[in-house]
C-alpha positions as CSV (number, residue, x, y, z in Angstrom):
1,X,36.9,16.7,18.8
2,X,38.8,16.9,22.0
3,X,40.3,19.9,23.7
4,X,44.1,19.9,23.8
5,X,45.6,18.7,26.8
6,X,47.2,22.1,28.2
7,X,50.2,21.7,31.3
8,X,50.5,23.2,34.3
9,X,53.5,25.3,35.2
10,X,54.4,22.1,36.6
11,X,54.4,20.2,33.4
12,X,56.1,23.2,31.7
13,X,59.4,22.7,33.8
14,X,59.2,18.8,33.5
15,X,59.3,19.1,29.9
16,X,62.2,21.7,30.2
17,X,63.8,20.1,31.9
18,X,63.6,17.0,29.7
19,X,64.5,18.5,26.8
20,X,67.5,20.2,28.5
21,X,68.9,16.8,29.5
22,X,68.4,15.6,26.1
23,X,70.8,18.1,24.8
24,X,73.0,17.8,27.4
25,X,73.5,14.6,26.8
26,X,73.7,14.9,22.6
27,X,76.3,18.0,23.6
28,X,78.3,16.0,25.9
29,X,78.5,12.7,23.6
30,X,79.4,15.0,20.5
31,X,82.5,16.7,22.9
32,X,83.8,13.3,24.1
33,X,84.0,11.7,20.0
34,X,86.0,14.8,19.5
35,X,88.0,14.8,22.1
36,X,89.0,11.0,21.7
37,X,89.5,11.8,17.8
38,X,91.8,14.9,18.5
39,X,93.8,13.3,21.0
40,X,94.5,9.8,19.4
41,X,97.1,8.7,16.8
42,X,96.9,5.2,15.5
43,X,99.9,3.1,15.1
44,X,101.7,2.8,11.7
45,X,100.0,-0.3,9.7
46,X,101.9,-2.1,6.7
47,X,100.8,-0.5,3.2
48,X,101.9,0.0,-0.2
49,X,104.5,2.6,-0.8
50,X,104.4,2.6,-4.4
51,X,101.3,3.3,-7.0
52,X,99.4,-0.1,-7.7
53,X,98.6,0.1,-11.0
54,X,96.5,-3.0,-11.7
55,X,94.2,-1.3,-9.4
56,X,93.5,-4.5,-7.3
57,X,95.0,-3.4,-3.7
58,X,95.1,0.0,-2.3
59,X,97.4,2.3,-0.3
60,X,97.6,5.1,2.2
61,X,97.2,8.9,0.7
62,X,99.8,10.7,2.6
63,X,101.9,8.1,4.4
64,X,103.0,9.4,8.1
65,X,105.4,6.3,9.0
């Protein structure tokens, strides 16, 4: 069986430093959706106002227009 592959102090701080980017990057993707969800508001869209009770088309839970 073959020795595991041990790495330098060299190797140590690559890898850090790789895995810090990663979350860097995860962290600074998960801020941005959040900030774009926060500070948009769609436009109002036709929909039902009244209870369809055949059940066939559907329409807005709480209504903001």
């Amino acid at each position: 069986m073959d020795a595991p592959v041990r790495l330098g102090r060299k190797g140590r701080w690559t890898m850090a430093g790789i895995a810090f980017a990663i979350v860097a990057i995860f962290a600074a993707a998960n801020t941005h959706l959040v900030y774009v969800s926060l500070s948009s508001e769609p436009d109002c869209v036709p929909h039902l106002k009244a209870p369809d009770h055949g059940g066939k088309t559907f329409r807005a839970a709480g209504s903001a227009c």
